[in-house]
ZATORKE-845542 format. One record per atom (N, C-alpha, C, O): x, y, z; residue in one letter. Coordinates in steps of 0.02 Angstrom, whole numbers, padded with zeros to 5 digits, always signed. Layout:
<lodrens>
XYZA ...
</lodrens>
This chain:
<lodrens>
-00250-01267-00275X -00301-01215-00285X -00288-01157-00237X -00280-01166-00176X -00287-01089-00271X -00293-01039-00220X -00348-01013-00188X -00399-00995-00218X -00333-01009-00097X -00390-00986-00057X -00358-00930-00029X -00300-00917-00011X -00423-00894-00033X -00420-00824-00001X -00480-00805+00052X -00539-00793+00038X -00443-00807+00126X -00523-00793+00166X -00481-00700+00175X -00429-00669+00167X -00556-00692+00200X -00559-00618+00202X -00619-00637+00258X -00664-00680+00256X -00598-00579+00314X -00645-00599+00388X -00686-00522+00386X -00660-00470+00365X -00752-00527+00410X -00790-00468+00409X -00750-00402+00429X -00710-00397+00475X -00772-00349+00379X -00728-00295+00377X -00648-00280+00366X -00607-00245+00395X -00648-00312+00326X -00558-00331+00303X -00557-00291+00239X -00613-00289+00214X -00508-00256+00204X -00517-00235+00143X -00517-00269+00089X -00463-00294+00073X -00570-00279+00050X -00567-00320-00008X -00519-00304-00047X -00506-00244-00046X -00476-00349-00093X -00443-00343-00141X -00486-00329-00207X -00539-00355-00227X -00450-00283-00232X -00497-00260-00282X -00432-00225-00332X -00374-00245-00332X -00466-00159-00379X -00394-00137-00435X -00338-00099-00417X -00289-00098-00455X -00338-00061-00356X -00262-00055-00335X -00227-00127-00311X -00167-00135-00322X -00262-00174-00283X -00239-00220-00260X -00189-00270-00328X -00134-00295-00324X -00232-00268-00380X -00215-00292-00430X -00148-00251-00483X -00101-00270-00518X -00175-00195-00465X -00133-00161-00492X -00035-00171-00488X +00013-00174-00527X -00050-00174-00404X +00008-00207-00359X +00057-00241-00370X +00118-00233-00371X -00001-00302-00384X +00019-00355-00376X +00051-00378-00463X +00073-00434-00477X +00045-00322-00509X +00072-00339-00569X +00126-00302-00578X +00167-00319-00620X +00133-00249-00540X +00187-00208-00519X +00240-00248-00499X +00295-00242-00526X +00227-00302-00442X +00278-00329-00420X +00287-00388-00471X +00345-00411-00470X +00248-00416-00512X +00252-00478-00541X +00293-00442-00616X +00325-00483-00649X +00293-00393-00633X +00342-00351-00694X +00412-00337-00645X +00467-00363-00654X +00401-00311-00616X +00466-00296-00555X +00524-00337-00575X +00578-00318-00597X +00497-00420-00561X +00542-00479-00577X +00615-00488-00543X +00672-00500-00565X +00579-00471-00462X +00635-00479-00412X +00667-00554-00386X +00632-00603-00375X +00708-00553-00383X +00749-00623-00391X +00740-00660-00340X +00746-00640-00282X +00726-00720-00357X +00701-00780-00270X +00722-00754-00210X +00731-00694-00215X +00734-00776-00153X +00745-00786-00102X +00747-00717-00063X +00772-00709-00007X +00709-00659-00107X +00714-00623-00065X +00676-00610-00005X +00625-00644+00004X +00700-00547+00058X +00616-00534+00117X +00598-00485+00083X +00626-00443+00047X +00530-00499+00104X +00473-00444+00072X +00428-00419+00135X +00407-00463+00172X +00410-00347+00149X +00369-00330+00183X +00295-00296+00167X +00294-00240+00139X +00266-00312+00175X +00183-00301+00148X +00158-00261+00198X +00142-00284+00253X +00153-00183+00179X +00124-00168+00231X +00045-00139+00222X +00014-00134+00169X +00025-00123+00283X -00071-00117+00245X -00072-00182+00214X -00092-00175+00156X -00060-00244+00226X -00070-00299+00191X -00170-00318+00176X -00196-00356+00134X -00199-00279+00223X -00273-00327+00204X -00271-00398+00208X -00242-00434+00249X -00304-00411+00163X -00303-00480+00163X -00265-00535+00160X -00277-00594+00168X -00196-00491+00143X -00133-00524+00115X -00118-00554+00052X -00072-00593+00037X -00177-00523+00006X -00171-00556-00059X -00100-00527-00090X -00063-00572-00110X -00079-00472-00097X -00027-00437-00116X +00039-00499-00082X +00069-00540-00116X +00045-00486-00013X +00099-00544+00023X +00086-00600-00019X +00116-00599-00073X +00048-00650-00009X +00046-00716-00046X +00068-00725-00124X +00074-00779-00153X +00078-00661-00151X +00085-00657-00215X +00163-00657-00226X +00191-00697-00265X +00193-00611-00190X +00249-00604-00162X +00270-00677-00124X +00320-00663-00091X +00260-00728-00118X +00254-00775-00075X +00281-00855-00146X +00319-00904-00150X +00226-00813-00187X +00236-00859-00237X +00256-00833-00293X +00244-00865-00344X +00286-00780-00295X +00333-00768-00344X +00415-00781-00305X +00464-00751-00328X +00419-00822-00252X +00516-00845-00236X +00521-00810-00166X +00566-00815-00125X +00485-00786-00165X +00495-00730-00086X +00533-00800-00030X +00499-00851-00023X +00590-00795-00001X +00591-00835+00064X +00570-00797+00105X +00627-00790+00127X +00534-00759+00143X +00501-00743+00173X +00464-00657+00170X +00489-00602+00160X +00413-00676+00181X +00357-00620+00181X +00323-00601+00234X +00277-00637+00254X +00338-00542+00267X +00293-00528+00338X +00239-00464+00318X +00248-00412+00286X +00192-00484+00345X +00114-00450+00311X +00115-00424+00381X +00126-00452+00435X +00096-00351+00360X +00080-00290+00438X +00024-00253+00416X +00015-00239+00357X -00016-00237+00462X -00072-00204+00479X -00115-00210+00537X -00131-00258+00571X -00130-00147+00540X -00162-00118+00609X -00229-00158+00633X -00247-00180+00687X -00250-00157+00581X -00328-00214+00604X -00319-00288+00612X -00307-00331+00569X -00326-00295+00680X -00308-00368+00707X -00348-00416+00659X -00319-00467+00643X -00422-00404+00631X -00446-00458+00586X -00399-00464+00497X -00404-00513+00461X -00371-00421+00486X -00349-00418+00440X -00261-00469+00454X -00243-00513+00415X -00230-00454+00503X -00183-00496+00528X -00203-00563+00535X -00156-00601+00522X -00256-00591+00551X -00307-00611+00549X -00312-00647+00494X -00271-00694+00497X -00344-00648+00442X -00351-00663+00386X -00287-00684+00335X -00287-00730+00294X -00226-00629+00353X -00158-00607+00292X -00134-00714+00342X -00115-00761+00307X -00143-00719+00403X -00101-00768+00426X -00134-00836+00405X -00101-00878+00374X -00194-00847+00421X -00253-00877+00379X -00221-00889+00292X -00182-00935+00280X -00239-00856+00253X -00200-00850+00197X -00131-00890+00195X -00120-00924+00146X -00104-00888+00225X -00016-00889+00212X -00029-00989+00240X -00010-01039+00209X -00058-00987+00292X -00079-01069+00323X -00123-01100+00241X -00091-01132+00199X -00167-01091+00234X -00208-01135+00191X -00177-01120+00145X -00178-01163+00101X -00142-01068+00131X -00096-01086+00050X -00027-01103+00061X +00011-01096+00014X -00007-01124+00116X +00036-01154+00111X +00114-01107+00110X +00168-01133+00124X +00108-01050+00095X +00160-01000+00102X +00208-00979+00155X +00192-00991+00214X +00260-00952+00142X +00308-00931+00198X +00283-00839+00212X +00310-00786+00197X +00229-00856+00241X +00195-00781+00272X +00187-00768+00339X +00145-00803+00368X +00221-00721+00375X +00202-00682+00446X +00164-00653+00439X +00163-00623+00385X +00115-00643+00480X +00065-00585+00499X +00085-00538+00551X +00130-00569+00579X +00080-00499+00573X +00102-00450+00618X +00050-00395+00630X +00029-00373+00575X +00018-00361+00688X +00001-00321+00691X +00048-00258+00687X +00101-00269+00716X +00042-00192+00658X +00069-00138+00678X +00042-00081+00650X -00008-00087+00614X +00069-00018+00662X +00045+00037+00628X +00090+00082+00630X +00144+00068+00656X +00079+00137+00608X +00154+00203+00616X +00185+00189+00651X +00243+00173+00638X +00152+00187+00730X +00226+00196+00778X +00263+00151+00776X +00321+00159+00795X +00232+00072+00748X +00288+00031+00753X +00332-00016+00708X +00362-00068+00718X +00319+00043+00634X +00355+00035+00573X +00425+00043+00585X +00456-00005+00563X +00468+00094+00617X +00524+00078+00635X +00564+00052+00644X +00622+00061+00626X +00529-00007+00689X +00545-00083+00726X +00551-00127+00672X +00569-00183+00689X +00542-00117+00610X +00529-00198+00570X +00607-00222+00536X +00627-00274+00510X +00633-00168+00549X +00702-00190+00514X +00689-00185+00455X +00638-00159+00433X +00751-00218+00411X +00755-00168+00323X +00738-00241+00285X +00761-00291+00313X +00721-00244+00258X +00692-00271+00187X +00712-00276+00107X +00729-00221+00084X +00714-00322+00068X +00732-00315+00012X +00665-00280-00036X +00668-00239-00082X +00625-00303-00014X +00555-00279-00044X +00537-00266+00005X +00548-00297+00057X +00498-00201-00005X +00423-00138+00033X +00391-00131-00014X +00408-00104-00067X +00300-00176+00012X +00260-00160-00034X +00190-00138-00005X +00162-00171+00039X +00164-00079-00031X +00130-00037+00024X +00065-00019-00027X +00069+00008-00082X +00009-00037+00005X -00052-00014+00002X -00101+00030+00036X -00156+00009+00052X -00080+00095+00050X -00087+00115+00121X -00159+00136+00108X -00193+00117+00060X -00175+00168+00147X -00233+00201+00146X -00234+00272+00113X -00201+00317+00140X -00266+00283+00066X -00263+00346+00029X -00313+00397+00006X -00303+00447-00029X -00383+00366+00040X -00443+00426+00016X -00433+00484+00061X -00401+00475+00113X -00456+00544+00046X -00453+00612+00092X -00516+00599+00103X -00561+00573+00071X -00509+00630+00170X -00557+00608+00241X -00568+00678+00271X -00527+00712+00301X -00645+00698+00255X -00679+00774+00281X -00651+00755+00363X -00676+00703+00383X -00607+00787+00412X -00606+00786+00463X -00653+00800+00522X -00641+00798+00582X -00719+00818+00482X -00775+00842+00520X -00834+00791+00531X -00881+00796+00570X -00821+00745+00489X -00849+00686+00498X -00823+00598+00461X -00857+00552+00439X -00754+00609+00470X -00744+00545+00452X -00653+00549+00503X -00608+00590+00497X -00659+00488+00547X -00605+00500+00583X -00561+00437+00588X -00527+00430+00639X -00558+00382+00531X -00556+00322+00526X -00565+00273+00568X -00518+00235+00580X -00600+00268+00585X -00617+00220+00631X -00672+00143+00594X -00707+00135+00544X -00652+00105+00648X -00702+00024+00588X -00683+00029+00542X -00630+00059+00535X -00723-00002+00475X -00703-00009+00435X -00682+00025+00381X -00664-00001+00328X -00684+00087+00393X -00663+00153+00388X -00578+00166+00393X -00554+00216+00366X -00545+00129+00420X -00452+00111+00420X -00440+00106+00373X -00397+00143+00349X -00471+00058+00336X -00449+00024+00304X -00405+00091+00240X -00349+00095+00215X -00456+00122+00238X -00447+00192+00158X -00434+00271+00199X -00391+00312+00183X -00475+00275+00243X -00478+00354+00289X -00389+00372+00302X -00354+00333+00335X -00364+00428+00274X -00290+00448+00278X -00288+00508+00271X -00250+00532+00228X -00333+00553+00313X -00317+00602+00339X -00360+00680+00298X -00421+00673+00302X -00347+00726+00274X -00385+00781+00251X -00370+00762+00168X -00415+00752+00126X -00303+00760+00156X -00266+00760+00080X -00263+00700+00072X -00283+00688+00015X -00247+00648+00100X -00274+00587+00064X -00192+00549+00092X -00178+00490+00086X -00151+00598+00121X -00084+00584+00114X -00048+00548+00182X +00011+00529+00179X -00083+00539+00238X -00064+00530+00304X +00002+00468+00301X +00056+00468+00332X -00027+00413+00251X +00024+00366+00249X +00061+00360+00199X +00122+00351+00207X +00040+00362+00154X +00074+00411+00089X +00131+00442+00114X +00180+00407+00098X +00148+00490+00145X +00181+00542+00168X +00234+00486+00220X +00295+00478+00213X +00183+00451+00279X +00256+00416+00307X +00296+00378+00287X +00353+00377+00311X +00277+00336+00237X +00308+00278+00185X +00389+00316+00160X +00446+00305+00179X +00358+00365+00108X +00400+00392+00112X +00462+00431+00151X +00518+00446+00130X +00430+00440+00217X +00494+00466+00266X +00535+00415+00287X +00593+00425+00304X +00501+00342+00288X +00547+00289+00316X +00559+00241+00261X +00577+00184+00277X +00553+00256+00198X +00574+00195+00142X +00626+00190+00147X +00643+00138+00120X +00688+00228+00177X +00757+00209+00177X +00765+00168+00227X +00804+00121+00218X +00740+00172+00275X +00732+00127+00369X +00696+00061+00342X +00684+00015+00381X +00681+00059+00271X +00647+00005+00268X +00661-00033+00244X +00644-00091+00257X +00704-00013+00193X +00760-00037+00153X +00808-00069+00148X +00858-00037+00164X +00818-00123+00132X +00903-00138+00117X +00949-00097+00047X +00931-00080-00009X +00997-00093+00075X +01046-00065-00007X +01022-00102-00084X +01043-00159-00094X +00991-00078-00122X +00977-00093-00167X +00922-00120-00172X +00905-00155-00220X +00883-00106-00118X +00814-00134-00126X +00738-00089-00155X +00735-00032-00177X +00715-00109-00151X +00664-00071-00183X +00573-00075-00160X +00540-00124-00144X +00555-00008-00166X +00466-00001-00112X +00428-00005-00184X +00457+00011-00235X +00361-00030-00184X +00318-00019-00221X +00264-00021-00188X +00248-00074-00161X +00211+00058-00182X +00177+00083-00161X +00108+00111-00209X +00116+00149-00257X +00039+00085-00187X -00004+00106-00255X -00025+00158-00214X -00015+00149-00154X -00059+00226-00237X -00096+00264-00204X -00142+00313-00293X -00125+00310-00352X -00186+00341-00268X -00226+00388-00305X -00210+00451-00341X -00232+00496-00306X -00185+00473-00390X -00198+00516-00413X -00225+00585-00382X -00210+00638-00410X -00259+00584-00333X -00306+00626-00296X -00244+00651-00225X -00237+00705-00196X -00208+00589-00217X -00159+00598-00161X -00081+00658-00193X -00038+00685-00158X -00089+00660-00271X -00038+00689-00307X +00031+00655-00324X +00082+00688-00314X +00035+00600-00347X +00085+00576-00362X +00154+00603-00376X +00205+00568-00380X +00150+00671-00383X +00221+00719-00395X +00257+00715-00325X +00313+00694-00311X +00209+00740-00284X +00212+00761-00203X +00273+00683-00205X +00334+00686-00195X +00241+00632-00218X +00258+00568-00185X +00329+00573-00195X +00377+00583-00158X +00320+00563-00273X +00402+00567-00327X +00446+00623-00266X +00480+00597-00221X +00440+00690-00271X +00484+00717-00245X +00509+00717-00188X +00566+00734-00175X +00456+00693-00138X +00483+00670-00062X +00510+00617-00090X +00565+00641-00101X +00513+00547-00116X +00551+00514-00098X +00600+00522-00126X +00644+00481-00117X +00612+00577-00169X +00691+00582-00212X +00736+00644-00162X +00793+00665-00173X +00682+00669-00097X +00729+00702-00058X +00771+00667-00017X +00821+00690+00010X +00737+00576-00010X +00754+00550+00035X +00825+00506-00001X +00850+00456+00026X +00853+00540-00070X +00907+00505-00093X +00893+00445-00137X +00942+00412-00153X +00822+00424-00162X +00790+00377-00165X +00771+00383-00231X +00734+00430-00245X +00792+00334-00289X +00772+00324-00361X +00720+00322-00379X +00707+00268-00406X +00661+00373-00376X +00586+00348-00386X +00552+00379-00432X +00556+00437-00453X +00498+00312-00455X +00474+00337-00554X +00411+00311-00540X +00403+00287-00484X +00355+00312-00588X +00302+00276-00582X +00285+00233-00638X +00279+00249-00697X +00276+00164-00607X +00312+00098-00612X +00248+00052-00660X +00260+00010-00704X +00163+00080-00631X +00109+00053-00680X +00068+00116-00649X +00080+00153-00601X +00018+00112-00692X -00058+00155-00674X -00110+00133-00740X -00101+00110-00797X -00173+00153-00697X -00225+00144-00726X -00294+00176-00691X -00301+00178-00630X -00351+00204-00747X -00386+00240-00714X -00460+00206-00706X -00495+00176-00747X -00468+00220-00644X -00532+00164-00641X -00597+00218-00594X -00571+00253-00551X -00673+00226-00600X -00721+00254-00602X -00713+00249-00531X -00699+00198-00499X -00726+00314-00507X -00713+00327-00419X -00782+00247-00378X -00829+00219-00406X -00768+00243-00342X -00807+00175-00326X -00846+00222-00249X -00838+00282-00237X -00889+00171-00207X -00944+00206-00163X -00905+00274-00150X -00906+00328-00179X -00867+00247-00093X -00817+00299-00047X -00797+00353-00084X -00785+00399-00045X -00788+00370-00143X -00744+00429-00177X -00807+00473-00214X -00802+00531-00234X -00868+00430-00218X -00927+00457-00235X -00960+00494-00175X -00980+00552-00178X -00962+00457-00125X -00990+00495-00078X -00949+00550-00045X -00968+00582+00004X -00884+00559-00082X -00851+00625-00045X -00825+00669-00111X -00776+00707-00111X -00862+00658-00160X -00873+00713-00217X -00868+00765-00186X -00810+00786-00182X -00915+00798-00159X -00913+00854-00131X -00876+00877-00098X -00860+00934-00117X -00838+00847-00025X -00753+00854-00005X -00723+00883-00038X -00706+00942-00038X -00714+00837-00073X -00645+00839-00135X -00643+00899-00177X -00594+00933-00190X -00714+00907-00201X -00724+00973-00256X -00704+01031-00212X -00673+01080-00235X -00721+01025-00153X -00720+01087-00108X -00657+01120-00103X -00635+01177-00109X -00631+01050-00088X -00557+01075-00066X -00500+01064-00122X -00441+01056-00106X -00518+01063-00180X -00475+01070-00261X -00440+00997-00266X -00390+00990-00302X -00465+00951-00232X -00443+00876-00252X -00453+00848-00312X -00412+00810-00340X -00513+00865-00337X -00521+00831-00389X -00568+00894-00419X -00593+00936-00382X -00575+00892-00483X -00608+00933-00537X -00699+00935-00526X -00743+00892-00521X -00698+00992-00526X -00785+00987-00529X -00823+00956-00579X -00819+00973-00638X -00872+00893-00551X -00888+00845-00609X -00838+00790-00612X -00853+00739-00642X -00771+00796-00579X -00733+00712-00604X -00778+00663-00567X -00820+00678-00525X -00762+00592-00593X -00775+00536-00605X -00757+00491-00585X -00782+00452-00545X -00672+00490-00631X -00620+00464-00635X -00556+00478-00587X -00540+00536-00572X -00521+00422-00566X -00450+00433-00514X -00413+00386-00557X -00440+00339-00586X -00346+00400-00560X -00311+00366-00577X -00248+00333-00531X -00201+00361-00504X -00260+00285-00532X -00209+00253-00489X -00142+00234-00502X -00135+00204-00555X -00089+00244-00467X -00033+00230-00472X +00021+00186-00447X +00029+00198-00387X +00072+00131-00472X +00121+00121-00442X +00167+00153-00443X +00192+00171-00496X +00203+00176-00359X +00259+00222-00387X +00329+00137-00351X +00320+00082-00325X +00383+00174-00370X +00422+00136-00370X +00493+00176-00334X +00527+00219-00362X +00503+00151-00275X +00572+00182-00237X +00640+00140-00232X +00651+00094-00194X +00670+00159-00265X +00739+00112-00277X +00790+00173-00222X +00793+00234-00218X +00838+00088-00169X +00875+00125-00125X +00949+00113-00176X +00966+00062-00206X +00976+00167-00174X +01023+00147-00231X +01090+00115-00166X +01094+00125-00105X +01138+00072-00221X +01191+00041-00167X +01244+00109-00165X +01238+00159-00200X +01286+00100-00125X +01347+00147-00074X +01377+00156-00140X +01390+00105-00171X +01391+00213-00168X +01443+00241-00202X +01534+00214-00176X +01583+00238-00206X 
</lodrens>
């Protein structure tokens, strides 16, 4: 039977999470590969990855309860899962990967009153929505092995073109891989107004549509 703890203030898995996690389960990446989960939450995304052949899966994120929980997870289910704390500065350090799979944080965050902090990490990424969005992409090659491949969900609201073309500056094969549009939930309601202000979203939207994008490192010519 599958268990999933989730420790107070952890990000619930919910439809990007799912979204993800069918992304990688269509993907249909071949056993034994490493996989890195980053923004893991709860680690439901890792464990999935865990049990689709992964020989090993290391789950990273900044909130120690969420490390917390992703290691929790990986023990009671029995999986080959690391937990790791980290954050930007120490994405660098993780070495390259056959799989990068990234849930980052992607709502735009009024800088005048929302500065991510608590449970507020979890989604808060900056004015445009793009803070991690944007680094993923600068280091998907550092993250990479030759021929490996990132799958990253983010919002519609964050601009999915933006994404596509940074990572195709970075030499990097990238398309979008699943999406689906689902009714803005508390957080995207309560920053209606943000968003309208600053041409994020349409006066009166509702709706965000979410995306997997997909970064393939192509092998050495």
């Amino acid at each position: 039977m599958r268990r999933l703890v989730r420790l107070p203030g952890v990000y619930r898995p919910q439809t990007d999470t799912r979204l993800l996690t069918r992304a990688l389960d269509e993907a249909g990446f071949r056993p034994g590969v490493r996989v890195l989960d980053l923004c893991t939450g709860s680690g439901a995304v890792a464990m999935a990855a865990a049990r689709a052949g992964a020989a090993e899966v290391v789950a990273v994120d900044r909130c120690r309860r969420a490390v917390l929980s992703a290691w929790l997870n990986g023990r009671l289910n029995r999986l080959p899962l690391k937990a790791s704390r980290g954050d930007l500065s120490t994405w660098d350090a993780l070495g390259r990967f056959d799989v990068v799979l990234a849930n980052p944080p992607y709502v735009p965050a009024d800088p005048r009153h929302h500065h991510g902090r608590g449970v507020a990490c979890a989604w808060d990424a900056g004015p445009d929505g793009r803070r991690y969005v944007d680094a993923l992409c600068e280091r998907a090659n550092d993250l990479l092995e030759v021929d490996g491949t990132m799958l990253m969900v983010h919002s519609d609201v964050c601009d999915p073109a933006v994404t596509l073309d940074r990572l195709r500056e970075q030499e990097l094969k990238a398309s979008v891989a699943a999406r689906c549009v689902e009714p803005f939930g508390p957080v995207m309601r309560e920053r209606r107004g943000y968003l309208e202000r600053t041409g994020l979203i349409e006066p009166g939207q509702q709706f965000e549509e979410l995306v997997v994008i997909r970064a393939d490192r192509p092998a050495l010519s």
